[in-house]
RODO-2510 file (C-alpha; in nm, 4 decimals, decimal comma):
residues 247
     n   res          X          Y          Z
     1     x     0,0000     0,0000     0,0000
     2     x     0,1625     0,3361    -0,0879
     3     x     0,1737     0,6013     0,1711
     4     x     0,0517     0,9586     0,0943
     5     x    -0,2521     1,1000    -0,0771
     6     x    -0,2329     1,1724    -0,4193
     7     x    -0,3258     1,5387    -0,3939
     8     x    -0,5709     1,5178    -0,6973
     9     x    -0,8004     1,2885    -0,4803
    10     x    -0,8038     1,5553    -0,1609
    11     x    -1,0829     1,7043    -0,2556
    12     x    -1,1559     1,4888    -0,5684
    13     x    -1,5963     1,4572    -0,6235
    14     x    -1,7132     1,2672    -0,9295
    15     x    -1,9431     1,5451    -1,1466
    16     x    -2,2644     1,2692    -1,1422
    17     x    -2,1649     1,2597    -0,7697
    18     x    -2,2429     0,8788    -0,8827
    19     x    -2,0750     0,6048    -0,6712
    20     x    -1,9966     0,3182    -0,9250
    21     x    -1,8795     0,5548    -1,1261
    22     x    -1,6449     0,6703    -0,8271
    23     x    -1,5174     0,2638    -0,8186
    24     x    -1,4655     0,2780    -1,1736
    25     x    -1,1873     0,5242    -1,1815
    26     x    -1,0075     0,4692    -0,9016
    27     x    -0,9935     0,0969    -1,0007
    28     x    -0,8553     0,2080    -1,3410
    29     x    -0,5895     0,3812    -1,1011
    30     x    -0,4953     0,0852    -0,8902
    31     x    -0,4604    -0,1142    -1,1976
    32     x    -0,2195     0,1107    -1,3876
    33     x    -0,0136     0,1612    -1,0451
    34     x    -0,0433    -0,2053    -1,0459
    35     x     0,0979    -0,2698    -1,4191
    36     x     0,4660    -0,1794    -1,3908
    37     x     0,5396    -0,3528    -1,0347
    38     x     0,3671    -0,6751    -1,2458
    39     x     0,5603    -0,6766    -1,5731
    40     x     0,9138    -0,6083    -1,3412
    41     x     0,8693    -0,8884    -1,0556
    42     x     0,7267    -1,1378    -1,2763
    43     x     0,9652    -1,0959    -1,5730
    44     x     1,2290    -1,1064    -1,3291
    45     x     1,0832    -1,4009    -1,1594
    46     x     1,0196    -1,5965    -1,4931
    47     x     1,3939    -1,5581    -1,5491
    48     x     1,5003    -1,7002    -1,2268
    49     x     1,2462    -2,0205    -1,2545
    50     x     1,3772    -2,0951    -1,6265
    51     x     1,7841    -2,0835    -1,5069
    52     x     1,6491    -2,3043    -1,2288
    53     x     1,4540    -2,5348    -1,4605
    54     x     1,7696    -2,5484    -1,6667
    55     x     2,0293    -2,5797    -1,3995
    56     x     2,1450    -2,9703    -1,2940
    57     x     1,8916    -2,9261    -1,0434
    58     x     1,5890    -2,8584    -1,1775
    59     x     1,3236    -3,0324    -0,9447
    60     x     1,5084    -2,8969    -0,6351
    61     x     1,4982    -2,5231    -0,8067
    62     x     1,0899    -2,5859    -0,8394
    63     x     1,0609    -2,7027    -0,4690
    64     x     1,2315    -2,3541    -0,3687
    65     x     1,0582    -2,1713    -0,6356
    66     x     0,7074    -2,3065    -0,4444
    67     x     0,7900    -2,2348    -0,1103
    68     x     0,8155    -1,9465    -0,1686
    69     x     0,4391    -1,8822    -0,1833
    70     x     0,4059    -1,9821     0,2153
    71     x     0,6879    -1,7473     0,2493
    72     x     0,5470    -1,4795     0,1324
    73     x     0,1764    -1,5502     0,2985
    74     x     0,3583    -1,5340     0,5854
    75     x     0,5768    -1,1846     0,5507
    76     x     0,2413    -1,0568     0,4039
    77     x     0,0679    -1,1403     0,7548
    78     x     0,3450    -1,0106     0,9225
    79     x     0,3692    -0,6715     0,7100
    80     x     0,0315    -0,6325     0,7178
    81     x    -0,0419    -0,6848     1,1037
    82     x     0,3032    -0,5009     1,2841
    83     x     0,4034    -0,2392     1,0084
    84     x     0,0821    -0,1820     0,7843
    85     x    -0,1516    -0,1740     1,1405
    86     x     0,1519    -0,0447     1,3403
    87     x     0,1938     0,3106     1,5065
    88     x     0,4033     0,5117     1,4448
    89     x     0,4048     0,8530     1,6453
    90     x     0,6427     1,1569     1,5928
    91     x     0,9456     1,2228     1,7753
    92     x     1,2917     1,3721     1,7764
    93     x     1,5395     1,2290     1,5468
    94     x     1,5597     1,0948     1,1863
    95     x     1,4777     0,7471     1,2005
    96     x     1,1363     0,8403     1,4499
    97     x     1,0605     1,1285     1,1780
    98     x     1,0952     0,8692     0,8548
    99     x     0,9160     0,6046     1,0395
   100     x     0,6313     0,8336     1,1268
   101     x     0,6424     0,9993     0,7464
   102     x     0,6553     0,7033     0,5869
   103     x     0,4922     0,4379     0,7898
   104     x     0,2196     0,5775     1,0042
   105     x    -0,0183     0,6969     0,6811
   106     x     0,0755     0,3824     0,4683
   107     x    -0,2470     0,1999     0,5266
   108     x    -0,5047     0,3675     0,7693
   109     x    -0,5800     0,6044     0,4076
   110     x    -0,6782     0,2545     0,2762
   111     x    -0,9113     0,2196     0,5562
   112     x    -1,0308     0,5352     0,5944
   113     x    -1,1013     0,5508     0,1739
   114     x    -1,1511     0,1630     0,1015
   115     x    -1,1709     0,2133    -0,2614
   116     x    -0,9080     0,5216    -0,3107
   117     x    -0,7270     0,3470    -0,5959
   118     x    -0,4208     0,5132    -0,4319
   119     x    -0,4507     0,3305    -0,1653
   120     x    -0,5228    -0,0439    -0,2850
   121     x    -0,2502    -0,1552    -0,3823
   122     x     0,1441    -0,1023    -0,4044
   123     x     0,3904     0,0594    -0,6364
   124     x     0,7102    -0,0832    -0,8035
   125     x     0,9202     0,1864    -0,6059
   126     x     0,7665     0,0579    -0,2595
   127     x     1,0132    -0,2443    -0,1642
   128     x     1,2290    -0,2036    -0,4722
   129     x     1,5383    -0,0962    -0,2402
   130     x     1,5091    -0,4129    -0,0054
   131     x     1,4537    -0,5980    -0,3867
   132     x     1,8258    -0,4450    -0,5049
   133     x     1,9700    -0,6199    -0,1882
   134     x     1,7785    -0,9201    -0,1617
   135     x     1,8077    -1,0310    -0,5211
   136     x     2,2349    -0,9838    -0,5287
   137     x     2,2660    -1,1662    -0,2332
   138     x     2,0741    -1,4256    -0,2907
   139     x     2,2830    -1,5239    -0,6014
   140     x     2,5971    -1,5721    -0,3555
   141     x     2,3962    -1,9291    -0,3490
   142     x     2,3207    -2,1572    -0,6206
   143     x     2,0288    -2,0679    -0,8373
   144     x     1,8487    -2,3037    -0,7702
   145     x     1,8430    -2,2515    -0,3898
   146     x     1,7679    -1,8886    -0,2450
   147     x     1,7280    -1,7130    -0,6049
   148     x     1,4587    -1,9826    -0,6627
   149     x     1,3116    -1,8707    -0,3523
   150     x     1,3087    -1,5117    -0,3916
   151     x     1,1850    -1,5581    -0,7253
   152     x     0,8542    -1,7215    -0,5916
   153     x     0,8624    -1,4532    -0,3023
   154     x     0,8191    -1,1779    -0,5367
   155     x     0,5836    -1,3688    -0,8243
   156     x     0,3397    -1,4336    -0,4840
   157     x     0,3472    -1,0800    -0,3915
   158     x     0,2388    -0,9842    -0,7338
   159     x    -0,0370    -1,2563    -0,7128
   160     x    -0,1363    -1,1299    -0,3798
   161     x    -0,1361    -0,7320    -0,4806
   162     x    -0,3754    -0,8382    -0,7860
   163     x    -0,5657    -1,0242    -0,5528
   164     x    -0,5870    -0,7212    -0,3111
   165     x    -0,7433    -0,5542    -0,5969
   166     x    -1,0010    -0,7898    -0,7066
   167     x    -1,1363    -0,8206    -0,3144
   168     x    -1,1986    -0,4509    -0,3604
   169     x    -1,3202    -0,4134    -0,7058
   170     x    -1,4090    -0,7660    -0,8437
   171     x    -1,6827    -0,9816    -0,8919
   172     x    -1,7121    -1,3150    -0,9061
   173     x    -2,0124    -1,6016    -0,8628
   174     x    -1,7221    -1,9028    -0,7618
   175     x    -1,8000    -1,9354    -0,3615
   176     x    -1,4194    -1,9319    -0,2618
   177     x    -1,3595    -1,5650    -0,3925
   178     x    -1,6447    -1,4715    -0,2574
   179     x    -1,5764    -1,5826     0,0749
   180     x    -1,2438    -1,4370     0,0423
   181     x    -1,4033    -1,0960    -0,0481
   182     x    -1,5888    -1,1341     0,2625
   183     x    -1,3668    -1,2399     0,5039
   184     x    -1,1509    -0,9558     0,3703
   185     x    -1,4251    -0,6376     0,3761
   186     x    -1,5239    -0,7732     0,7558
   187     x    -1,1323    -0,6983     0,8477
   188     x    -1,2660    -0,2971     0,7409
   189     x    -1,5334    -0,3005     0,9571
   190     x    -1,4600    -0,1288     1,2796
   191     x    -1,5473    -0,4913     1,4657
   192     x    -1,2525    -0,6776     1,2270
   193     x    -1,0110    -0,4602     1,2112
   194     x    -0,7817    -0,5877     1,4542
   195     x    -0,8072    -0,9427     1,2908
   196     x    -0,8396    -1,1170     0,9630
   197     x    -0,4651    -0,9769     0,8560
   198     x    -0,4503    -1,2324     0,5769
   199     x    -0,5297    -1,1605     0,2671
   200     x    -0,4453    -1,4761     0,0170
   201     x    -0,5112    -1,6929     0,3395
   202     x    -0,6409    -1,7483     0,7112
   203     x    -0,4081    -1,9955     0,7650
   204     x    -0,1611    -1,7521     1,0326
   205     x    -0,5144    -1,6090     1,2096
   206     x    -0,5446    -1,9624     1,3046
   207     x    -0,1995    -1,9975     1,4202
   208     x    -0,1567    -1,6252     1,5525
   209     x    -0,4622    -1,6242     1,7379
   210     x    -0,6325    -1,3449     1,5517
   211     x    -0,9028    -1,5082     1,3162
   212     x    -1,2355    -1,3907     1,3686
   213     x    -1,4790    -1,5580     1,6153
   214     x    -1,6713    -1,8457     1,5137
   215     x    -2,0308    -1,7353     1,4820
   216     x    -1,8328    -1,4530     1,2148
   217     x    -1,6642    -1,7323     1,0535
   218     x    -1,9938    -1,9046     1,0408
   219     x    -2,1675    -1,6231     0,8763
   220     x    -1,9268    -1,4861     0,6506
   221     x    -1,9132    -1,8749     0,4603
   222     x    -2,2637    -1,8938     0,4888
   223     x    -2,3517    -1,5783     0,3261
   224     x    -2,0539    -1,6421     0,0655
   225     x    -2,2189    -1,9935    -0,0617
   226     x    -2,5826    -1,8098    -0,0746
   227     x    -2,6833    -1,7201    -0,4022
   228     x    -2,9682    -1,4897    -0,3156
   229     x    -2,7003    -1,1884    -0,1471
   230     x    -2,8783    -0,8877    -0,1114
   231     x    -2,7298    -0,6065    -0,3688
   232     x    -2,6768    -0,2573    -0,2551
   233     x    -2,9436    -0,0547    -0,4189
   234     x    -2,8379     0,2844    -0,6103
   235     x    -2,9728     0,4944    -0,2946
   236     x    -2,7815     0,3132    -0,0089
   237     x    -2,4413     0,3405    -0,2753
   238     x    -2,4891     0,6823    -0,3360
   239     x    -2,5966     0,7791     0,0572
   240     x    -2,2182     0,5376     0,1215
   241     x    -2,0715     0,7711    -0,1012
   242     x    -2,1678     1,0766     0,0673
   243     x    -2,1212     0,9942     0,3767
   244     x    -1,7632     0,8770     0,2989
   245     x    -1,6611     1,2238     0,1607
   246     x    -1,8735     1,4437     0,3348
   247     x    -1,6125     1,7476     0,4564
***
């Protein structure tokens, strides 16, 4: 999630004042913030797999290459619960003033403007420092060992940033998505907020302790395998929309 607010969107008001028309452009805004942290860590990661598919160790190189999806599920839980949810006040010195700059706005915009496509999802420039570190030193091993790993590190985040977006923006009549979409938009409710930190999976609420409680659980499948949901009509959308930028 990128800190800051584009200054455009400070006092931004669609003309039709029209909510879905709101979602429409700032989802064509995450996506082309989305585009060039795609093409970069997947073409990089493509690379990677194919020396390790063509290395004398090919079938080791994949195993890496996998684990590196629970990997990254995990640093995403992690990021998302002690740096994304973290506090960060100001103080004296430059380490407290970047961390408070830099960290402390990075995702309560997101929650404050759930569908400010600003806010939904990353940029290429966000980890791309820790990226020109991680990625040299982990060629000090064979490439089929900790590049292999990075590799599916990075290819997961991408996965995971796209599916960021889709929970906001995306519809979908499979029962799994829609579950996820669910379980996700309860963690923005003021009651889940402090749970539900995964995003591609529940798995580390379970083991963390902070998964929602199981009459939520309960609900939140139920309502996901139900094929008669409730839509928002236009006048509950467009009273959501006007509450959420009234000044």
């Amino acid at each position: 999630m990128s800190a800051g607010l584009a200054p455009a969107l400070t006092g931004y008001r669609p003309a039709d004042s029209s909510f879905e028309a709101y979602k429409l452009e700032q989802s064509r805004i995450a996506r082309r913030r989305l585009y060039p942290l795609a093409a970069f860590y997947t073409m990089y990661s493509l690379i990677v797999a194919l020396l390790g598919l063509r290395s004398g160790h090919p079938w080791i190189g994949m195993a890496f290459y996998l684990t590196g999806i629970p990997v990254w599920s995990l640093v995403e839980y992690l990021f998302h619960r002690y740096v994304l949810h973290g506090r960060f006040p100001p103080g004296q010195g430059l380490i407290r003033r970047f961390l408070h700059e830099r960290l402390d706005p990075l995702h309560w915009e997101h929650h404050e403007r759930p569908f400010d496509g600003w806010h939904i999802s990353g940029e290429l420039k966000d980890i791309l420092p820790l990226f020109f570190v991680a990625a040299p030193f982990s060629f000090l091993f064979p490439v089929y060992t900790l590049p292999a790993l990075l590799a599916g590190v990075v290819q997961s985040y991408v996965g995971e940033e796209w599916l960021h977006y889709f929970l906001h923006f995306g519809k979908s009549r499979i029962p799994f998505f829609r579950h996820l979409k669910r379980y996700h938009l309860y963690h923005h409710s003021p009651r889940g907020m402090e749970m539900g930190y995964g995003i591609t999976s529940g798995v580390w609420d379970v083991v963390f302790h902070t998964g929602y409680p199981r009459l939520v659980r309960k609900s939140l499948f139920e309502k996901s395998r139900s094929n008669g949901l409730r839509k928002m009509t236009r006048s509950e959308a467009s009273r959501l929309f006007r509450e959420r930028f009234r000044k």
